[in-house]
SEDREN-439704 format. One record per residue (C-alpha): residue number from 0; x, y, z. Coordinates in pm, 1 decimal, padded with zeros to 6 digits. Layout:
REM residues N
> NUM,X,Y,Z
...
END
This chain:
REM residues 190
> 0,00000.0,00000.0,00000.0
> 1,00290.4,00245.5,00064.4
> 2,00428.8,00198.9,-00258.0
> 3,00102.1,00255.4,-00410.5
> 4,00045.7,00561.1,-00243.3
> 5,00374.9,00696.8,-00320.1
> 6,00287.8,00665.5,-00689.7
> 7,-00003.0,00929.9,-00657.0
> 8,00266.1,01151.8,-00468.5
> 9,00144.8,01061.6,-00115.1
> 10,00409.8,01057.7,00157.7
> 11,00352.1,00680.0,00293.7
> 12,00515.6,00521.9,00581.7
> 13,00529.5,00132.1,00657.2
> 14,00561.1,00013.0,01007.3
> 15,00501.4,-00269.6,01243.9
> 16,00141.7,-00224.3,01377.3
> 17,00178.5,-00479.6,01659.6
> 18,00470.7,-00287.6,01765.6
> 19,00373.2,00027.5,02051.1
> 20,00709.6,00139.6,02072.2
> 21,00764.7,00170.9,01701.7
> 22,00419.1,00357.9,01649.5
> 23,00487.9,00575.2,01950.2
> 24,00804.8,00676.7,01797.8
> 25,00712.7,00748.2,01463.6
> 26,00300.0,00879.9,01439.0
> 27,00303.0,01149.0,01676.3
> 28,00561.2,01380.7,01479.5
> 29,00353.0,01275.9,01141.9
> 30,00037.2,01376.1,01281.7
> 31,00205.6,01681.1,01411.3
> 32,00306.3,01726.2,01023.7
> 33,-00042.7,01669.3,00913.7
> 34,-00163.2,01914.5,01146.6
> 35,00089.5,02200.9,01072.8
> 36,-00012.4,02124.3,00659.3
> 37,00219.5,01946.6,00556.2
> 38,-00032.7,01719.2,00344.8
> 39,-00120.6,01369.3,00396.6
> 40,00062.5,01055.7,00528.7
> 41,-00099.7,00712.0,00440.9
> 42,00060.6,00491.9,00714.8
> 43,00078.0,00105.6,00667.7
> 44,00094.2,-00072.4,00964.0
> 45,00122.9,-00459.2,00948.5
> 46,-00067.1,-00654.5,01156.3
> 47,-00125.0,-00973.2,01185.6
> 48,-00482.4,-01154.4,01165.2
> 49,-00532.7,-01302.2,01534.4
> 50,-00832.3,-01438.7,01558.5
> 51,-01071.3,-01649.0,01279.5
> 52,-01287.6,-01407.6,01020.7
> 53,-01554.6,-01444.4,01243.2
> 54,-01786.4,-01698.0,01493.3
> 55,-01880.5,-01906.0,01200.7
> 56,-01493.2,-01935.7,01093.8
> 57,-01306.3,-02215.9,01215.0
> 58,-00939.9,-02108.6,01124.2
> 59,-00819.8,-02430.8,01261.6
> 60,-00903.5,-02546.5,00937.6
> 61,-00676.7,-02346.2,00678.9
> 62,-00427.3,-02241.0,00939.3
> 63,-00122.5,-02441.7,01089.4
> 64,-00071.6,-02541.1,01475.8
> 65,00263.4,-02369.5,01454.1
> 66,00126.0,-02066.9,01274.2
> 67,-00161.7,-02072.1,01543.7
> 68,00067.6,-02084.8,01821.0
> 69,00343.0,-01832.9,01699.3
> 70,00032.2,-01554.8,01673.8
> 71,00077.3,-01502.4,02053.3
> 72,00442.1,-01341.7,01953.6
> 73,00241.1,-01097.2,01724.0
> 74,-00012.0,-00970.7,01970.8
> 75,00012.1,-00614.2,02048.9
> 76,-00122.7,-00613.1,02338.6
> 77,00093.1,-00936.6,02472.9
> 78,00408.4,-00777.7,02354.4
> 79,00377.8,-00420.6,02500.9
> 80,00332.2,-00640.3,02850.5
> 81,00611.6,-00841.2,02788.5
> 82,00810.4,-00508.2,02716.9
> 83,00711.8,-00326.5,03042.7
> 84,00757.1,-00626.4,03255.4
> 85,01098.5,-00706.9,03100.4
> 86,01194.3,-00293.7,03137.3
> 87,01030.5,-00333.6,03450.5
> 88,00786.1,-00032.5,03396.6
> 89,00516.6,-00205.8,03542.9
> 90,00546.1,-00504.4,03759.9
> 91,00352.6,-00855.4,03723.6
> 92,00057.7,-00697.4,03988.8
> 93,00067.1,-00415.9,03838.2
> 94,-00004.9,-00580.9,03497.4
> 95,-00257.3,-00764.7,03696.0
> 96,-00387.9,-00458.5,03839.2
> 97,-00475.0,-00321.1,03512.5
> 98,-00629.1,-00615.6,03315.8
> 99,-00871.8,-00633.1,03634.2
> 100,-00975.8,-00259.1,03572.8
> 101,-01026.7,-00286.2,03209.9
> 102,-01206.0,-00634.2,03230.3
> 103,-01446.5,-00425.2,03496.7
> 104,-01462.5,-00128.1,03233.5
> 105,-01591.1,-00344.1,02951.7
> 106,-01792.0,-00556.5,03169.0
> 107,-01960.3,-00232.8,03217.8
> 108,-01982.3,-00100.9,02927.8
> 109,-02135.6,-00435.9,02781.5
> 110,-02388.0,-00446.1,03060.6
> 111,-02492.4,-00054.9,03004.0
> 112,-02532.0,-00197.9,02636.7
> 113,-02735.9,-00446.1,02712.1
> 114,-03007.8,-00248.7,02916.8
> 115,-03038.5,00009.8,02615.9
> 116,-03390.5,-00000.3,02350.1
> 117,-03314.8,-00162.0,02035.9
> 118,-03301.3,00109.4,01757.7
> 119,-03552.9,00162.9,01592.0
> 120,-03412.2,00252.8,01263.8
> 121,-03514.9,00567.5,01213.4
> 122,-03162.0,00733.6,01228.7
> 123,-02993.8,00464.7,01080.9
> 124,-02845.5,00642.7,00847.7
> 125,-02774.6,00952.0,01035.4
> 126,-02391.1,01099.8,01018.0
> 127,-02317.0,00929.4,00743.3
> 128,-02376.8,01191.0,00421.5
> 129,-02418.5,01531.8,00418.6
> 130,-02757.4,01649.2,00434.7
> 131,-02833.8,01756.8,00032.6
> 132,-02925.5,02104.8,-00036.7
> 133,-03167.9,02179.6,-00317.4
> 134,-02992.8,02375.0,-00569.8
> 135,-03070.7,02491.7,-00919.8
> 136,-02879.4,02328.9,-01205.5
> 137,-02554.8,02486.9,-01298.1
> 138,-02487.6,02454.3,-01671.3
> 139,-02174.1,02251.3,-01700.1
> 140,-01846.3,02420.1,-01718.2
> 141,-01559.3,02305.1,-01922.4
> 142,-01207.3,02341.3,-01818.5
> 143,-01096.3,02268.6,-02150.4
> 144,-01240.6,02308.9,-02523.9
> 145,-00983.6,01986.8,-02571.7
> 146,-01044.4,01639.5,-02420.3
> 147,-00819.8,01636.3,-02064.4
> 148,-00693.9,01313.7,-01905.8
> 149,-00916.2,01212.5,-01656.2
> 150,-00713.0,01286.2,-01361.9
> 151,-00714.8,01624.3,-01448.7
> 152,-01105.8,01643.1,-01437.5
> 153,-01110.9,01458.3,-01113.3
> 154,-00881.8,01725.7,-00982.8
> 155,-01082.3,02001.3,-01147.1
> 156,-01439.7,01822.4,-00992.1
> 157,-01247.6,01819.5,-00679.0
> 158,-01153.9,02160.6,-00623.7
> 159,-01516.3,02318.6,-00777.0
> 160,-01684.4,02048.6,-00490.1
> 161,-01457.3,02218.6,-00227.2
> 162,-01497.2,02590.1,-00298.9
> 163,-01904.5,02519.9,-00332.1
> 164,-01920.7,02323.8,-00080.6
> 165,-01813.6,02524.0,00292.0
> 166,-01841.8,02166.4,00456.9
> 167,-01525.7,02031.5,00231.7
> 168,-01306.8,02355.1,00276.1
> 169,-01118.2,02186.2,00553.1
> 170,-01017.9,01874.2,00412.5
> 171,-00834.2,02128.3,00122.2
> 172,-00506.4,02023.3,00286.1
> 173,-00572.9,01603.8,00281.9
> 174,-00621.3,01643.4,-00150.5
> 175,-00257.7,01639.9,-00261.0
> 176,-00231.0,01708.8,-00627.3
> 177,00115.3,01685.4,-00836.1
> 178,00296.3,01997.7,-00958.9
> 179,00210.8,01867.8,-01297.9
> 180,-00125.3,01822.5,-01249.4
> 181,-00148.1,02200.0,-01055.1
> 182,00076.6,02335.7,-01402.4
> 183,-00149.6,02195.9,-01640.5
> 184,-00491.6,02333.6,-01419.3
> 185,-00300.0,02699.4,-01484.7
> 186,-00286.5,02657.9,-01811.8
> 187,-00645.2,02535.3,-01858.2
> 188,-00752.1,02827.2,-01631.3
> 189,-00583.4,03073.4,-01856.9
END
């Protein structure tokens, strides 16, 4: 994926998801990045696949003993304990301690769940588009009498959507468009 995205000029990153230290030492200064406009970062982290697909998949069945067993090394959670036992940031009732409190915490959480109505649907899709505004038809305009590759209309249909549209404005820094792609739009502009 990080090679992909590097191809379409996106800064990418590929690290080792089960790993906290490495994400801790890397993310916050590319979110900081992000933040300060510096464009977008597709991260890759690898993880590994834990449990089966779901309650109806037995991966007993397509997986290996040994592969099955060496999935404990790749647990995140297992090997951040392992690290602040062995650096002795936390000791073993500590670690104890904590997997107590956050067994409570869901246990909560799952019971508060439980006691709530079922939906009833009508806000099921609620969040999830932008509320449409009536507007009048626009007659179409061209950015070019010539045919245009079709990355350069995307970019065009991109940048019209964000100036009409006030919602959009702030993801202007997330679209990151090439400098050949931004000196071709000035000369269709012109």
């Amino acid at each position: 994926m990080s090679r992909i995205a590097e191809g379409f000029g996106v800064r990418a990153i590929d690290l080792d998801g089960t790993s906290f230290e490495e994400i801790y030492a890397k993310v916050p200064a590319l979110i900081a990045g992000i933040r300060a406009g510096k464009g977008p970062v597709l991260i890759e982290a690898r993880v590994a696949r834990l449990d089966p697909h779901s309650s109806s998949d037995d991966h007993r069945k397509y997986r290996s003993e040994s592969d099955l067993r060496s999935l404990a090394e790749l647990d995140p959670v297992l090997k951040l304990e392992s690290h602040l036992l062995e650096t002795r940031a936390l000791s073993r009732s500590e670690v104890e301690k904590i997997r107590q409190e956050v067994k409570a915490e869901v246990d909560a959480a799952a019971d508060w769940a439980d006691t709530q109505p079922e939906p009833d649907g009508r806000d099921l899709l609620a969040h999830i588009f932008a509320e449409a505004r009536a507007e009048s038809p626009r007659p179409p305009h061209y950015i070019s009498q010539k045919p245009v590759a079709v990355i350069d209309a995307i970019n065009h249909g991109l940048r019209e959507e964000l100036a009409r549209n006030p919602l959009h404005r702030s993801a202007r820094r997330g679209i990151h468009l090439s400098q050949r792609t931004k000196d071709e739009s000035r000369r269709h502009r012109a």
